[in-house]
C-alpha positions, 0 to 999 in steps of 0.5 A, spaced: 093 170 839 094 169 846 098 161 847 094 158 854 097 152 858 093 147 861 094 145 868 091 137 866 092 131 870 099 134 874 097 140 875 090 138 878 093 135 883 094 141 888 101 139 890 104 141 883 099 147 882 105 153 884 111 150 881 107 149 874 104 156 875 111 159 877 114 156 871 108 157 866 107 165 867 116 165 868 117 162 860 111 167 858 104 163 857 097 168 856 094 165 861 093 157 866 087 153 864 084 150 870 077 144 868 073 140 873 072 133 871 076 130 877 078 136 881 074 142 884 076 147 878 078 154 882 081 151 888 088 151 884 087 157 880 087 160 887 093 158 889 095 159 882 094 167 883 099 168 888 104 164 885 104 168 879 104 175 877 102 176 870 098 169 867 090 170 866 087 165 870 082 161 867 077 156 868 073 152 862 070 150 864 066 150 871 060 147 871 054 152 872 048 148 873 051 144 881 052 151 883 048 156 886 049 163 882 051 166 889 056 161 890 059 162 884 059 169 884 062 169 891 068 165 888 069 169 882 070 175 886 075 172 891 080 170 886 079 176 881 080 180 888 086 175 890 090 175 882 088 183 881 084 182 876 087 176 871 081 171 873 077 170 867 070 165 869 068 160 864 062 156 865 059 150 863 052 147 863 055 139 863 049 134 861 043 132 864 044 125 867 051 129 871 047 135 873 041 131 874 044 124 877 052 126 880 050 133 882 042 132 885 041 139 881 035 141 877 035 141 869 031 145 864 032 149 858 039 149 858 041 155 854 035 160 857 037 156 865 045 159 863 044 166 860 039 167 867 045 165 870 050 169 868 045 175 869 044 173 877 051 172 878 052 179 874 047 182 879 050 179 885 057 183 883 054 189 882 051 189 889 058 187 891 061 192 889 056 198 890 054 194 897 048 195 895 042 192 895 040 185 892 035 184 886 035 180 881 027 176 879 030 171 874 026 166 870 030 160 873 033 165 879 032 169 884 037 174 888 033 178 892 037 178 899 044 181 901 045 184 908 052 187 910 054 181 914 055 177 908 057 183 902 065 181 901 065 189 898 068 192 892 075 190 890 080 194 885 077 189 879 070 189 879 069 187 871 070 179 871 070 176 864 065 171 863 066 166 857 061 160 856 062 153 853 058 150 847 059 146 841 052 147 838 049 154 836 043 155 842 050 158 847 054 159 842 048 165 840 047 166 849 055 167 848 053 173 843 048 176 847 051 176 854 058 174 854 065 176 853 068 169 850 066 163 848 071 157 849 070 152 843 071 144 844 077 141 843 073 138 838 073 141 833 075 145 826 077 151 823 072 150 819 066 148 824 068 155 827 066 160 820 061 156 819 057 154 826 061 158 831 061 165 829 055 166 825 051 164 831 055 169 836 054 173 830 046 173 831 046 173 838 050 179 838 045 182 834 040 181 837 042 184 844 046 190 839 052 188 841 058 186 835 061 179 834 067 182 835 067 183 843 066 176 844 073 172 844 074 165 841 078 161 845 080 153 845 085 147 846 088 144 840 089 137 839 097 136 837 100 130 833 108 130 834 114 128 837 122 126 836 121 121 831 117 117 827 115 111 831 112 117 837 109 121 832 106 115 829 103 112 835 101 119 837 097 120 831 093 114 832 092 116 839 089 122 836 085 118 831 081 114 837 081 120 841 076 123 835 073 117 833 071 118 840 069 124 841 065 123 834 061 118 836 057 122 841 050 124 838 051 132 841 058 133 837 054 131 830 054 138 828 062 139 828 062 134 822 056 136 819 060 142 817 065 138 814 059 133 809 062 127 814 055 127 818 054 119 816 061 117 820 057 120 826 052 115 825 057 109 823 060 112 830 055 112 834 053 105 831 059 102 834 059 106 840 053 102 842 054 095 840 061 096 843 065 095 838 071 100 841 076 098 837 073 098 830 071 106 831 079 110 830 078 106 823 073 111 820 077 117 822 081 117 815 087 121 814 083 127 812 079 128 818 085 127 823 088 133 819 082 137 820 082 136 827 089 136 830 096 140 828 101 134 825 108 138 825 115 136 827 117 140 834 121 146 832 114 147 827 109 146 831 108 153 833 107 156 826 103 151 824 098 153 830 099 160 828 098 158 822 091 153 823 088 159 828 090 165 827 084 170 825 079 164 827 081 164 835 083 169 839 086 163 844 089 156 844 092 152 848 095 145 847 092 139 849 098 136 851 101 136 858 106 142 861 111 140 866 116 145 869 123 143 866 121 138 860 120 141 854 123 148 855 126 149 847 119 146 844 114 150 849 119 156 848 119 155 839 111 155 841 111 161 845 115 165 840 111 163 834 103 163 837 105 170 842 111 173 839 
């Protein structure tokens, strides 16, 4: 397995991007995981590229649907060129009332919208590189312009990884045809993984005849510990409203399915509406929180990662924040267990 960092809130603000960077490729991390909820998503990845030397550059997920193909494409092949070729370009579809009310954009068949996008970015690369002309006809797009005032040219790297996000079976099999890696949600277990994830790869991958096995599983992992047991107690129950949150919404359904608790869903979502905030954790009993997080003390959070993931994902990252200078003996306890 490969072990990610996530920039999260700090390294978000771009005044923090380099040293985080710096300090994450010197203690030996796979790769740096940049998201777009607040922040532009690739703006700190690009600083990031010239701080670092070996670390993977990830986004996961920037979202598709508020960008045109050729801007996105423009983007990827910039910092891919920047970071000699460690830049890994996960995307991400959002939901139709942000892609539709923040971002004044166009919705419509999510998954066929993204495997015709992935295709027009791929095809505009492919023009890039050869400097030749520009013709993609899509169903959703359509390239069919490229002259040489606005072609950046070939670069030493021109194979860019694309992983795309889901959480139900419609993308996860868009992942199987036409992708490299898929990002699994936070929210999620093992289990959910054997038995939605990867079946639905599996038979996007037949269909384009290709094999499951070329597509990575990557992932960021809720984490429950701490140095005593009132902060790992306070944690947990953190852990628990983060669950009850996420499990709660209607499109994450399917992740308790897998596990038979499908009705704790509807409860959820019942309170949810009613706004019954508080009464939410309470449905999300101890086994559930264990299938959803890793519970161990610090010096045994890597093996119990390792444990949990190894063979169902390919990468992991944290749901917890890294800072340059904090933590150093956990992180490292963890970079030896999950990476070696």
């Amino acid at each position: 397995m490969k072990l990610d960092v996530n920039l999260g809130v700090e390294g978000k603000n771009l005044k923090n991007t380099d040293p985080i960077a710096r300090a994450a490729d010197e203690m030996g991390f796979s790769g740096i995981i940049s998201s777009e909820t607040k922040h532009d998503s690739f703006i700190p990845l690009a600083i990031a590229a010239n701080g670092t030397e070996n670390l993977d550059l990830l986004t996961s997920v920037a979202i598709a649907f508020s960008r045109s193909p050729m801007e996105i494409a423009q983007t990827a092949w910039d910092i891919q060129n920047l970071s000699d070729g460690r830049f890994i370009l996960g995307l991400g579809t959002q939901v139709k009332p942000h892609i539709v009310r923040r971002f004044s954009m166009e919705w419509s068949s999510p998954a066929a919208r993204l495997k015709d996008y992935i295709g027009a970015v791929r095809a505009i690369w492919e023009s890039f590189q050869s400097e030749g002309p520009l013709k993609y006809e899509g169903e959703f797009y359509e390239h069919t312009l490229m002259t040489p005032f606005f072609n950046p040219g070939p670069i030493e790297n021109p194979s860019i990884p694309i992983y795309i996000a889901g959480v139900n079976t419609a993308l996860a099999r868009v992942a199987g045809e036409v992708c490299d890696g898929f990002h699994v949600h936070p929210f999620h277990t093992p289990e959910y993984v054997r038995k939605v994830v990867n079946p639905a790869i599996e038979e996007g991958a037949k269909k384009a005849g290709r094999s499951a096995s070329d597509i990575k599983l990557a992932t960021a992992v809720f984490v429950i510990t701490g140095g005593n047991e009132e902060e790992i107690s306070a944690q947990r129950e953190a852990m628990r409203s983060q669950t009850a949150f996420y499990a709660s919404t209607p499109t994450y359904r399917t992740v308790l399915e897998a596990h038979g608790w499908g009705e704790v869903g509807d409860a959820l979502s019942g309170l949810a509406r009613e706004k019954k905030w508080r009464e939410m954790p309470d449905l999300i009993t101890d086994e559930m929180l264990a299938a959803f997080a890793v519970e161990a003390a610090p010096e045994e959070v890597g093996a119990k990662l390792r444990e949990k993931y190894e063979g169902a994902v390919d990468r992991v990252a944290l749901y917890l924040p890294f800072a340059p200078g904090e933590r150093n003996g956990f992180w490292r306890g963890i970079i030896k267990s999950v990476i070696g």
